[in-house]
N, C-alpha and C positions, 0 to 999 in steps of 0.2 A: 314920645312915641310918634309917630312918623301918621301913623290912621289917628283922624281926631275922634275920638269915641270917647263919650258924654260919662261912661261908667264901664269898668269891666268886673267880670263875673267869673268867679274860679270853682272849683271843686278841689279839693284835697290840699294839703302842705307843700308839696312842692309846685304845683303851679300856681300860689300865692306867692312864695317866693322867688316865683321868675316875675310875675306882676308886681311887687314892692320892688325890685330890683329895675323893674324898667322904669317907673315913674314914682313920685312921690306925692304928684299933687291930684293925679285921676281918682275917683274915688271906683274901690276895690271894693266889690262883696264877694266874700268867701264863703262858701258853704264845704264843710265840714274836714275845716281844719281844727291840728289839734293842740292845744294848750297853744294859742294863742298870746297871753302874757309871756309866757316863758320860753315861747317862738320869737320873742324881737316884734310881732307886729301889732300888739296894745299894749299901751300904759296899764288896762284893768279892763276888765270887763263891761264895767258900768260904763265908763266913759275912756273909750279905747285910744282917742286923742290924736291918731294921725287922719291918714286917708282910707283904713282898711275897718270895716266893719263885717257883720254877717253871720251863719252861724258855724259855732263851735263844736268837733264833734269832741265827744267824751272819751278820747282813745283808752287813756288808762283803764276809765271802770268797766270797758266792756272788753278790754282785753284780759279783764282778770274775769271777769264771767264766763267767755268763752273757752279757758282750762278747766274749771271747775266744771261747765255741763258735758265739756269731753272725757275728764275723769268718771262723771257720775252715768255718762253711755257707755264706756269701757273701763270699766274698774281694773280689769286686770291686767293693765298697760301701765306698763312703768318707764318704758323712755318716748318720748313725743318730741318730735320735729316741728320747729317754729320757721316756717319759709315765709321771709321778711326780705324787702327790697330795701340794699344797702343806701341808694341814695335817697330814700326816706327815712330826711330826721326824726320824722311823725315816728317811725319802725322801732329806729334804734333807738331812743329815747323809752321806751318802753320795755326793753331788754331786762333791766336787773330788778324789777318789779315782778316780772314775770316769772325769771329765775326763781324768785322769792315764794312766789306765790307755787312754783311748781313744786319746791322741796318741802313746801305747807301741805301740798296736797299727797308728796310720797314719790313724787315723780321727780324723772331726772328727763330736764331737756337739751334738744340739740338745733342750734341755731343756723341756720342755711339761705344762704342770701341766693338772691337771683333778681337780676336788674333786666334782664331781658328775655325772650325767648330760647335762647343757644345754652343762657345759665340755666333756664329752667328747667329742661332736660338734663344737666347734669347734676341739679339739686334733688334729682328723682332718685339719680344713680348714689350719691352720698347718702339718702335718707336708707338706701338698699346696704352699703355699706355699714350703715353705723345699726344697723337693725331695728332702728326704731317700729312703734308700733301701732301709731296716731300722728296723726299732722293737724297743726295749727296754722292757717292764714294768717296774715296780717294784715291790717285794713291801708289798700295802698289801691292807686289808680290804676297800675298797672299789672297787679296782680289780681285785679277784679276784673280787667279786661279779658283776663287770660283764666277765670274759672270755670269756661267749660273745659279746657287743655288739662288743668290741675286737676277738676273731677272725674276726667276720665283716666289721669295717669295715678290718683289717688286709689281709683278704683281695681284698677290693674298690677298694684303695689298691694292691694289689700288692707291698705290704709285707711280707717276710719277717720274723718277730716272735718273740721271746725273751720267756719270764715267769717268772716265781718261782713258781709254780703248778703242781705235777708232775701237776693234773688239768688236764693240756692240752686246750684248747678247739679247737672246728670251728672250723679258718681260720688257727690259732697252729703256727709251724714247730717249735719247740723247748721245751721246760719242763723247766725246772733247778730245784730244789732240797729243802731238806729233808725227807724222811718224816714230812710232818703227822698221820699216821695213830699213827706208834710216838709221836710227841711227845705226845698227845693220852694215849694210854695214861700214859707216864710224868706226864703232868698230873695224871693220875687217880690213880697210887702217891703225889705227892704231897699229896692232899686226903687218901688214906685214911691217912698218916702224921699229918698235922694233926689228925684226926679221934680218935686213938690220943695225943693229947695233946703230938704234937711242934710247936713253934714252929716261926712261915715266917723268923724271923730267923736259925734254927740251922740250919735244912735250905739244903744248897748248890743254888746255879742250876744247874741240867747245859744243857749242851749234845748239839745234834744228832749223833749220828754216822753216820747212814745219809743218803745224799743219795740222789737218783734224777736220770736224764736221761732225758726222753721227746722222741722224733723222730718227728714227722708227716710221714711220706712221702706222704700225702694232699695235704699242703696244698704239699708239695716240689714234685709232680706239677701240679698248681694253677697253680705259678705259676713253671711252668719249672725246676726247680732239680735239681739234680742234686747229693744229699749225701755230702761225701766220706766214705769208705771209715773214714778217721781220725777224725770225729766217729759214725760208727754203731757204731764198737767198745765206744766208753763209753756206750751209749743201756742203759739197767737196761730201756727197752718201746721198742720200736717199733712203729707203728700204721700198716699197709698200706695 
């Protein structure tokens, strides 16, 4: 790399893979990339062995949780829209799991990529086409950049809408997952570890332990819905 800097600092899978890509020997903390071992960028988790340490998010288990609380806010939806960014391996990697876990739950999904602003617009017009009747996010940088756009065209779809973004957006019913905020901290104990002379090959990946569930009874009200009893128990916010 051309700027000498001491450590660099990513968030999500694919800008760790442009920072393994540019260097091998800078130490990388990643915060919340996903499956790491089975990403190419640790040997293991305990002792991840190159230059990339930091933390892990858990795509799989929260991408199977966020169908399940969208089934159990709209029971009577049977196809749901999974709008996932194609050049996120984090995304597609999590595709036939999902598939899986949707015909577990009775549901049949429809998968609709969109990698930039011009596709997102036309992934609105597909999900119009294919009649779905719920939308699932996917947990991606640039689809989280973009969830007040998606919240308001989710809303205008009449789409009840699940993200991986616990900074739930105007128009978004439900946001599932990890404490980006404690992650973000723990990213930072890591750099000042490195900083104190430890190796990113010695310090282990941790993983999330604090999830959130936020419920928009805003956007519930919106668009008819009435949230069961059994998905606002587990809500860590709910927003009136």
């Amino acid at each position: 790399m051309k700027q000498k800097v001491d450590v660099i600092v990513t968030s999500g899978t694919p800008a760790t893979r442009a920072a393994q890509q540019a260097t091998a020997t800078i130490p990388i903390v990643a915060r919340a990339f996903v499956d790491p071992v089975a990403s190419g960028f640790a040997a293991s988790l305990v002792r991840p062995g190159g230059n990339i340490t930091g933390m892990a998010n858990l795509g799989v288990e929260t991408a199977d949780k966020r169908p399940e609380l969208l089934a159990s806010a709209v029971p009577g939806v049977t196809r749901i829209a999974s709008l996932f960014n194609p050049d996120n391996p984090g995304n597609t990697r999590t595709q036939p799991r999902r598939e899986l876990l949707a015909r577990k739950l009775g549901k049949e999904i429809v998968f609709v990529g969109a990698r930039n602003a011009t596709e997102l617009s036309a992934a609105f017009e597909i999900m119009a086409r294919e009649r779905v009747g719920a939308l699932l996010v996917a947990d991606d940088a640039f689809l989280n950049s973009q969830r007040q756009r998606i919240g308001a065209l989710a809303l205008q779809h009449k789409l009840p809408s699940a993200s991986a973004s616990a900074n739930v957006a105007e128009g978004m019913l439900i946001a599932y997952g990890p404490n980006f905020a404690q992650m973000g901290r723990r990213a930072a104990a890591l750099v000042d570890k490195i900083f104190k002379g430890a190796k990113p090959g010695d310090l282990p990946i941790e993983q999330p332990t604090t999830f959130n569930l936020v419920v928009n009874l805003k956007t519930a009200k919106a668009l008819g819905i009435t949230i069961p009893q059994s998905v606002l128990v587990q809500a860590t916010r709910v927003i009136e």
